[in-house]
Chimera marker file (.cmm) of the C-alpha trace (Angstrom):
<marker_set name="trace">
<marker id="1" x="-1.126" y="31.431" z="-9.259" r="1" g="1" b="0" radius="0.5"/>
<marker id="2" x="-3.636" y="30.076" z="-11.517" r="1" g="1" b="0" radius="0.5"/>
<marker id="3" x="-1.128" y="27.765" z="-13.397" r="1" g="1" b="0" radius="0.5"/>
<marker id="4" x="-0.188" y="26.518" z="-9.804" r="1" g="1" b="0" radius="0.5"/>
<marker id="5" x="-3.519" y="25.846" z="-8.331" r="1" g="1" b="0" radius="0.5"/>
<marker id="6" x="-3.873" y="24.263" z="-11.797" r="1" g="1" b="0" radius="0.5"/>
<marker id="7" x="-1.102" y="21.392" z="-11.618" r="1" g="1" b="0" radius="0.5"/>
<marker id="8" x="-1.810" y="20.888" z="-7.810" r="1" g="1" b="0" radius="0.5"/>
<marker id="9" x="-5.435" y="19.868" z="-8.813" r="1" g="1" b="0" radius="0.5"/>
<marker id="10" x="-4.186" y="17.622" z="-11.636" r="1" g="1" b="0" radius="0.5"/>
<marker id="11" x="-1.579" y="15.499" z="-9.505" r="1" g="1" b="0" radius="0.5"/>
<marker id="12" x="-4.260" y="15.275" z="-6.856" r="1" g="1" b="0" radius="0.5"/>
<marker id="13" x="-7.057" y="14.321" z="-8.588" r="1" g="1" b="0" radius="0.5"/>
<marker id="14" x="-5.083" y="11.971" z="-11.935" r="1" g="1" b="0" radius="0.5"/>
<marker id="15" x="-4.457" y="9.360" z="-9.496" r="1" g="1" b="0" radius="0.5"/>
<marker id="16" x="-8.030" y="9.472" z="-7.507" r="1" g="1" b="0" radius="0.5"/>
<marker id="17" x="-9.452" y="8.949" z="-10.750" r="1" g="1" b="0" radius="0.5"/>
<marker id="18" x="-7.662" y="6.302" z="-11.878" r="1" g="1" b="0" radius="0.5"/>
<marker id="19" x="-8.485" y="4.222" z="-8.843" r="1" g="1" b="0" radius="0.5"/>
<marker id="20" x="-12.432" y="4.809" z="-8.853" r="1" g="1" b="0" radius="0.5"/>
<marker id="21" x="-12.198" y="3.707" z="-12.934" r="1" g="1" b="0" radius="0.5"/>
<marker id="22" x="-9.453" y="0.765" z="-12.158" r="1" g="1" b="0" radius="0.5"/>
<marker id="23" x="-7.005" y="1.980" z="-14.560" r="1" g="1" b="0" radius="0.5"/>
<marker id="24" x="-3.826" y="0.936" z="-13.896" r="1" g="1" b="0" radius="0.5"/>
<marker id="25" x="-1.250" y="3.143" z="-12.609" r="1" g="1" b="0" radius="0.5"/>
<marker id="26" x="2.674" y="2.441" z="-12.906" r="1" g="1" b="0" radius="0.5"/>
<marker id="27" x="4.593" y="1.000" z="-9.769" r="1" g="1" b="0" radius="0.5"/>
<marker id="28" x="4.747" y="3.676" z="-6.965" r="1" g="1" b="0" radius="0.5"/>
<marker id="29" x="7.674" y="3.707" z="-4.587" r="1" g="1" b="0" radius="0.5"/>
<marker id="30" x="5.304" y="1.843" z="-2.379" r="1" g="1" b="0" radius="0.5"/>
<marker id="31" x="5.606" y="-1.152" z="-4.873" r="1" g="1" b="0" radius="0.5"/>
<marker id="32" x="9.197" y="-1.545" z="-4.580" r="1" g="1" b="0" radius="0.5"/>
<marker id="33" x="10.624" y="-4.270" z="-2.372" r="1" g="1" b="0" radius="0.5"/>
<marker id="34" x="12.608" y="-2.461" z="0.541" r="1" g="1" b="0" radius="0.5"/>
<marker id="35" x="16.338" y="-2.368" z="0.241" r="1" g="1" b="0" radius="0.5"/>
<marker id="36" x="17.773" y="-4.058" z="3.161" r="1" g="1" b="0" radius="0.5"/>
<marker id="37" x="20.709" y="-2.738" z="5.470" r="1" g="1" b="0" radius="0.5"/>
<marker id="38" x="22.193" y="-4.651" z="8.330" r="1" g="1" b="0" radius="0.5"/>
<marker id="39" x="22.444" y="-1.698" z="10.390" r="1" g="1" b="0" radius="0.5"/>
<marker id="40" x="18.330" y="-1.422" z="9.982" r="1" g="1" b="0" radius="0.5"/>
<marker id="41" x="15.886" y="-4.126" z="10.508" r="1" g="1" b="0" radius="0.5"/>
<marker id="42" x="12.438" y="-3.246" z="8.644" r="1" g="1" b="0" radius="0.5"/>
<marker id="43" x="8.878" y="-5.117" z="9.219" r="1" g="1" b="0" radius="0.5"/>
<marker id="44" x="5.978" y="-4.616" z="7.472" r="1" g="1" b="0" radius="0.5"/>
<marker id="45" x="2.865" y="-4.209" z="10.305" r="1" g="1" b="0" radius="0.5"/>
<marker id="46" x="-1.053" y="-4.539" z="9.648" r="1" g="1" b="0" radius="0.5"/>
<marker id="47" x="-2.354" y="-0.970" z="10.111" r="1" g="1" b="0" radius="0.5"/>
<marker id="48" x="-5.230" y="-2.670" z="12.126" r="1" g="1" b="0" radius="0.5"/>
<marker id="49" x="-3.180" y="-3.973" z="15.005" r="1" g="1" b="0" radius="0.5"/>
<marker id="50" x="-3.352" y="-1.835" z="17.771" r="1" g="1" b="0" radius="0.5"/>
<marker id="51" x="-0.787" y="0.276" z="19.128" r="1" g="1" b="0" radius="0.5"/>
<marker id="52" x="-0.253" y="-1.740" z="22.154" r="1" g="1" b="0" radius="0.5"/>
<marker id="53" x="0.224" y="-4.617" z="20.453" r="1" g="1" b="0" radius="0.5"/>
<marker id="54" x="3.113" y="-3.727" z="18.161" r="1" g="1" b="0" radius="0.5"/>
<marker id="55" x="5.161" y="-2.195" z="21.042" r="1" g="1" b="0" radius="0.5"/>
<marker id="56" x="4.798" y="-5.168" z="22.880" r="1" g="1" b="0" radius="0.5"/>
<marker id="57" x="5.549" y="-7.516" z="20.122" r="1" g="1" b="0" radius="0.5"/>
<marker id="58" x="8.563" y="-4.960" z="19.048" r="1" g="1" b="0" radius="0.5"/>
<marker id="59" x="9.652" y="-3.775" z="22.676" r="1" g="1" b="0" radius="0.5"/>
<marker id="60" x="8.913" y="-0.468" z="21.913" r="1" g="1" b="0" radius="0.5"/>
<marker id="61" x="7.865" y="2.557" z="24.915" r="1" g="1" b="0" radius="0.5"/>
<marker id="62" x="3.574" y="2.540" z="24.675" r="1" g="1" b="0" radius="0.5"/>
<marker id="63" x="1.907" y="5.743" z="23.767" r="1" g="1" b="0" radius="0.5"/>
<marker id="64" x="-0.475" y="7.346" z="25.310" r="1" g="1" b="0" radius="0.5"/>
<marker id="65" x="-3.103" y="5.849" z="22.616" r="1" g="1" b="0" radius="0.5"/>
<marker id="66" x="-1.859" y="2.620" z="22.915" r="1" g="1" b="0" radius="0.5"/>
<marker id="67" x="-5.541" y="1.643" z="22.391" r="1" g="1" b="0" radius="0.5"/>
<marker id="68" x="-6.027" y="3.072" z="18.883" r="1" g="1" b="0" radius="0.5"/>
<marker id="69" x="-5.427" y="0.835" z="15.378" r="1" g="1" b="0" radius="0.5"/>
<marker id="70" x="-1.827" y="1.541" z="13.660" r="1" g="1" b="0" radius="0.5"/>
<marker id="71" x="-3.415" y="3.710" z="10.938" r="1" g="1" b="0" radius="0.5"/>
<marker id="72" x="-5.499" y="5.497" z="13.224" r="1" g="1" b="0" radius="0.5"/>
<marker id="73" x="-2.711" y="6.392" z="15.450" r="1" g="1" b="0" radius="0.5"/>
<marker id="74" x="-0.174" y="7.604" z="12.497" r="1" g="1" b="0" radius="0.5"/>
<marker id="75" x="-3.213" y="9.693" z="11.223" r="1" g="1" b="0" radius="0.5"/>
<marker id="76" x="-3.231" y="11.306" z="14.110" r="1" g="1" b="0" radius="0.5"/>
<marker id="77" x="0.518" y="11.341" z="14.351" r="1" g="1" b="0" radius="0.5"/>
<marker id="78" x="1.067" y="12.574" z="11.251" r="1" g="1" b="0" radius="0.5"/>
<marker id="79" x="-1.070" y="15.573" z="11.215" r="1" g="1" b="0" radius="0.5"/>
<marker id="80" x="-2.166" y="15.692" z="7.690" r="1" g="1" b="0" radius="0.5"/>
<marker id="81" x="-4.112" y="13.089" z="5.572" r="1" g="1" b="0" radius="0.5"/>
<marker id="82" x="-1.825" y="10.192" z="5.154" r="1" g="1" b="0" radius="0.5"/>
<marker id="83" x="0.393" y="9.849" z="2.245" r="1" g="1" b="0" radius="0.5"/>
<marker id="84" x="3.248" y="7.671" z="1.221" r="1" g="1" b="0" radius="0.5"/>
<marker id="85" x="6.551" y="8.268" z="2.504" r="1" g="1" b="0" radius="0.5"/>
<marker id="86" x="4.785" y="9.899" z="5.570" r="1" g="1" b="0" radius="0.5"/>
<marker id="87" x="6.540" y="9.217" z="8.528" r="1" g="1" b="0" radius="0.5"/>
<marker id="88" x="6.512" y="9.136" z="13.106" r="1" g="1" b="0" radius="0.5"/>
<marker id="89" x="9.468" y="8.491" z="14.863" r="1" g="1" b="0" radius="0.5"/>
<marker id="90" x="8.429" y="7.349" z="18.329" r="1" g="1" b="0" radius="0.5"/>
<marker id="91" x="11.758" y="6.904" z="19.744" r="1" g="1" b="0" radius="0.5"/>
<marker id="92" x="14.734" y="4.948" z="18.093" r="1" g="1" b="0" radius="0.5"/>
<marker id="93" x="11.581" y="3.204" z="15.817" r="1" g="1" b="0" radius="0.5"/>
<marker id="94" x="10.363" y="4.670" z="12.701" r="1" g="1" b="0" radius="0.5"/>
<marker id="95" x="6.870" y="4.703" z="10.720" r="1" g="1" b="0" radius="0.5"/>
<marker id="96" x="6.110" y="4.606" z="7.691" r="1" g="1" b="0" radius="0.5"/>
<marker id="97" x="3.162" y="4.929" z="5.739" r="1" g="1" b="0" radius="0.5"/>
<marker id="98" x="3.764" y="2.571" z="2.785" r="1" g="1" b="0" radius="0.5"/>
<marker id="99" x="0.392" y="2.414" z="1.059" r="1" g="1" b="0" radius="0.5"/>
<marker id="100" x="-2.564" y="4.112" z="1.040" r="1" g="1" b="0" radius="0.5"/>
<marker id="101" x="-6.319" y="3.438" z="-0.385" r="1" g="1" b="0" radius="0.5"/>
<marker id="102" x="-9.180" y="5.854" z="-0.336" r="1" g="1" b="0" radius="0.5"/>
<marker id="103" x="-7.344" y="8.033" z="2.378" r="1" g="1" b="0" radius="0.5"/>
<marker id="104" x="-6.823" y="5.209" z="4.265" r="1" g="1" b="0" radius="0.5"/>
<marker id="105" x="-3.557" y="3.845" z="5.713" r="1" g="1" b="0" radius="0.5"/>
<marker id="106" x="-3.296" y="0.364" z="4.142" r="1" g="1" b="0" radius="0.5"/>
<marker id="107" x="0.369" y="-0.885" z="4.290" r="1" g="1" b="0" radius="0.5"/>
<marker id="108" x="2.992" y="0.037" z="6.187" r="1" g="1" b="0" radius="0.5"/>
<marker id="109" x="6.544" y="-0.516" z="7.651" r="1" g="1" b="0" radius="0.5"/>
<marker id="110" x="8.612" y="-0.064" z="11.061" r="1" g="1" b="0" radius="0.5"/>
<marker id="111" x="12.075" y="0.414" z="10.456" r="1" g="1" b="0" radius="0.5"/>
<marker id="112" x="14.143" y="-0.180" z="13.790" r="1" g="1" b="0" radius="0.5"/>
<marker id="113" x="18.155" y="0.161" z="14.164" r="1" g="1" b="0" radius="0.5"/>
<marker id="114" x="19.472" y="-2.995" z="15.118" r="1" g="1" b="0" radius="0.5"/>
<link id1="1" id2="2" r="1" g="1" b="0" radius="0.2"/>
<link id1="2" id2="3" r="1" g="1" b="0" radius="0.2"/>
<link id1="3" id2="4" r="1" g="1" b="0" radius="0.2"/>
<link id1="4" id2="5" r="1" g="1" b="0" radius="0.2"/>
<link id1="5" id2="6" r="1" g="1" b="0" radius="0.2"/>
<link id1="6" id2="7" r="1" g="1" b="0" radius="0.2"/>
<link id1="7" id2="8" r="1" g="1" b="0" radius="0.2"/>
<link id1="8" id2="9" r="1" g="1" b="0" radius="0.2"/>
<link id1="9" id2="10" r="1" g="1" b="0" radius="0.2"/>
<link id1="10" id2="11" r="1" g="1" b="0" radius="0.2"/>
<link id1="11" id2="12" r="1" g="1" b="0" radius="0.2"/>
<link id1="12" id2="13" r="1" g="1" b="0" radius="0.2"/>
<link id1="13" id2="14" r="1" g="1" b="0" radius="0.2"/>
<link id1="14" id2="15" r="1" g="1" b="0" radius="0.2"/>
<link id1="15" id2="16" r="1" g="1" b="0" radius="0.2"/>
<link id1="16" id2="17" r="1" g="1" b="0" radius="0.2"/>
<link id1="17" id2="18" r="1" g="1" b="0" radius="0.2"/>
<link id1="18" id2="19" r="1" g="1" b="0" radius="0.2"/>
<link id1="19" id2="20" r="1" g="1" b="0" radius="0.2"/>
<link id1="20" id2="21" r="1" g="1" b="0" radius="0.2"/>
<link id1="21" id2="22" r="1" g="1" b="0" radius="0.2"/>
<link id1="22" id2="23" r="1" g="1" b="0" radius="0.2"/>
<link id1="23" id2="24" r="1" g="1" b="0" radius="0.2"/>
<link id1="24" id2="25" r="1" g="1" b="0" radius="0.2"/>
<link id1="25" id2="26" r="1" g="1" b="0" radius="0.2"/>
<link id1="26" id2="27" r="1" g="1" b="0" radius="0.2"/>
<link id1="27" id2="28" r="1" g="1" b="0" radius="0.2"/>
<link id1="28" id2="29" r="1" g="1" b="0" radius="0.2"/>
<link id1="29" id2="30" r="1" g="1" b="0" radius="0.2"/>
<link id1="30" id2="31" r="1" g="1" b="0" radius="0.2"/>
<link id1="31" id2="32" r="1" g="1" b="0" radius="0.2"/>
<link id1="32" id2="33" r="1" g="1" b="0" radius="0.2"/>
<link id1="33" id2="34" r="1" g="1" b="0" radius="0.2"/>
<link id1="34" id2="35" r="1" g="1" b="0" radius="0.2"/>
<link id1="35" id2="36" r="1" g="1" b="0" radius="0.2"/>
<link id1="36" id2="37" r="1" g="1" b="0" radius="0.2"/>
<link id1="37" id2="38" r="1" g="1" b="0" radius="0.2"/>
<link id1="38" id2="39" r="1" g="1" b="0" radius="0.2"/>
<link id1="39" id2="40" r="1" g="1" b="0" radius="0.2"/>
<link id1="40" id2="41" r="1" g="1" b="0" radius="0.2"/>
<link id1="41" id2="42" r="1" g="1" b="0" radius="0.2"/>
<link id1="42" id2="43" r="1" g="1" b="0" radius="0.2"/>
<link id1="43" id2="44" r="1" g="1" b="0" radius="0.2"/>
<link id1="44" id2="45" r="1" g="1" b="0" radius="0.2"/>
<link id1="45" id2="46" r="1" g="1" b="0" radius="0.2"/>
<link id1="46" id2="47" r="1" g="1" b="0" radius="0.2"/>
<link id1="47" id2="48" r="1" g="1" b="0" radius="0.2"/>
<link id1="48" id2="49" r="1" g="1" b="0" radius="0.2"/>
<link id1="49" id2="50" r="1" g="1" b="0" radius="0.2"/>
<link id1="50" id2="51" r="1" g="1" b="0" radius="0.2"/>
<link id1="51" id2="52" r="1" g="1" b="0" radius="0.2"/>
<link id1="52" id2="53" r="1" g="1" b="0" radius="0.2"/>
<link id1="53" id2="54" r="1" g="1" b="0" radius="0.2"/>
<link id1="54" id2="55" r="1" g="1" b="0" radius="0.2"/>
<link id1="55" id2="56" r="1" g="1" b="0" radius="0.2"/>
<link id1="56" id2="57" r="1" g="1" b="0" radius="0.2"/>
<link id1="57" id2="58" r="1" g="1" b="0" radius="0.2"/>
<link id1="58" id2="59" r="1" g="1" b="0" radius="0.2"/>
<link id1="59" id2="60" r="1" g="1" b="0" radius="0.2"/>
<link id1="60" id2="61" r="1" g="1" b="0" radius="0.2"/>
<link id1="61" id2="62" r="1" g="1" b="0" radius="0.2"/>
<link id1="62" id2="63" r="1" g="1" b="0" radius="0.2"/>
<link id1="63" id2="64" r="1" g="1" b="0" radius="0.2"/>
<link id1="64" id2="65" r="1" g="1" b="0" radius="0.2"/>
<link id1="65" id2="66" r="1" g="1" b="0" radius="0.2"/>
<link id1="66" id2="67" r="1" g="1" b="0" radius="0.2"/>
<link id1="67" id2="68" r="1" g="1" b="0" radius="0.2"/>
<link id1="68" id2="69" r="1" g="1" b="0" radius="0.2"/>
<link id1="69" id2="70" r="1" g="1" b="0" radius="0.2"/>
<link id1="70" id2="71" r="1" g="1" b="0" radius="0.2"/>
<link id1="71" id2="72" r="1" g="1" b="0" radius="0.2"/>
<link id1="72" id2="73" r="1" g="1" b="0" radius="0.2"/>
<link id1="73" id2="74" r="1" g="1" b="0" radius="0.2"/>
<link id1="74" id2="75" r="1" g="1" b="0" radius="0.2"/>
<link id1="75" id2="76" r="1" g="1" b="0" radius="0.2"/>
<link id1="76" id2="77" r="1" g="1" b="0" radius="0.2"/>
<link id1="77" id2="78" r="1" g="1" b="0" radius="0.2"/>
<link id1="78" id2="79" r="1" g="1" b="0" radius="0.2"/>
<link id1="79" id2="80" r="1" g="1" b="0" radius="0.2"/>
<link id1="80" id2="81" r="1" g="1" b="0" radius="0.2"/>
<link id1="81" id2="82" r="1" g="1" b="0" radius="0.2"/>
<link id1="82" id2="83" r="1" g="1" b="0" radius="0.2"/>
<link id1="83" id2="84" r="1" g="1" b="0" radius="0.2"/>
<link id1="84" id2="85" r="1" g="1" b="0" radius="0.2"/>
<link id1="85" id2="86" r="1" g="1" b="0" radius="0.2"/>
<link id1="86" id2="87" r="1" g="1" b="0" radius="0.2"/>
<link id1="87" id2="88" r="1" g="1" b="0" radius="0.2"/>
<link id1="88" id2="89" r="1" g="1" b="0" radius="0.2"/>
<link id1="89" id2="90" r="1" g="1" b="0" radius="0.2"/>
<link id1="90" id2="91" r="1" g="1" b="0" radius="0.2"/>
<link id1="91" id2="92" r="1" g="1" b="0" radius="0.2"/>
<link id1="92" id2="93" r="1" g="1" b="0" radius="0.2"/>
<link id1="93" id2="94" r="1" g="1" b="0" radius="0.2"/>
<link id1="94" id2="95" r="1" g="1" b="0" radius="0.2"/>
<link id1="95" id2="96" r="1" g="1" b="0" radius="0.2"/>
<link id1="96" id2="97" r="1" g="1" b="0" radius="0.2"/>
<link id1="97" id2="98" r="1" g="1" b="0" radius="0.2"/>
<link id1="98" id2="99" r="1" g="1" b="0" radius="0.2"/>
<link id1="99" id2="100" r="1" g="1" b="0" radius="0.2"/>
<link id1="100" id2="101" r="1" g="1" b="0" radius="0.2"/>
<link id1="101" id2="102" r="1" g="1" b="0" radius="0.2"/>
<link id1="102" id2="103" r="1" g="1" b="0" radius="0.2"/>
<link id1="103" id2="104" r="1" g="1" b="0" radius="0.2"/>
<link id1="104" id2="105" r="1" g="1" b="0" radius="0.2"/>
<link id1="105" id2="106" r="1" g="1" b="0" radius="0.2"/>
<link id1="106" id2="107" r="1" g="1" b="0" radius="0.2"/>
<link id1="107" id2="108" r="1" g="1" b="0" radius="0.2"/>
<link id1="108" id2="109" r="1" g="1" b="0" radius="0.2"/>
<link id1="109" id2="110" r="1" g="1" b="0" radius="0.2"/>
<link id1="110" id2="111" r="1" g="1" b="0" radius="0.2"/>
<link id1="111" id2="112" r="1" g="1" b="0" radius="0.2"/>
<link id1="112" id2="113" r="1" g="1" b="0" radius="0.2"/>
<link id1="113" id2="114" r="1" g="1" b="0" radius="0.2"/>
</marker_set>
């Protein structure tokens, strides 16, 4: 258990670390241009545009907290701090957290069938 609690620490804690001193870390997943399909059409969105305004620019069905910024609502979606590959399906449409800085959602992507 010790050994366990041990290594969870250490991933969790390496990487905040390295951002508070500025030492660079190697490409993420996040840093990797996304692979393109014709079957899926993906567009990266500004985690401070609110809700509203994505599903109307997108045609998407408006939550209930169509009010709230893009990284407030996944947040909230996602039920957990936010992480990279995190993800909300609200209908057909996907989410995905892409980036994120401080605990903060700072990139991410909609991924919609075509």
């Amino acid at each position: 258990m010790v050994v366990l609690v041990s290594l969870l620490m250490q991933g969790t804690t390496i990487g905040a670390v390295a951002r508070r001193t500025g030492v660079a870390q190697p490409a993420g997943k996040d840093d990797i241009p996304p692979q393109r399909s014709d079957e899926v059409r993906d567009h990266e969105l500004d985690p401070s545009m609110t809700i509203a305004s994505i599903c109307a620019s997108y045609k998407l069905p408006v939550p209930d907290a169509a009010a709230l910024t893009l990284a407030d609502w996944l947040t909230q979606s996602l039920n957990r701090p936010p992480m990279v590959g995190g993800a909300v399906s609200p209908g057909k449409a996907t989410v995905m957290v892409r980036a994120v800085r401080d605990g903060v959602i700072a990139r991410a992507r909609l991924l919609m069938p075509d």
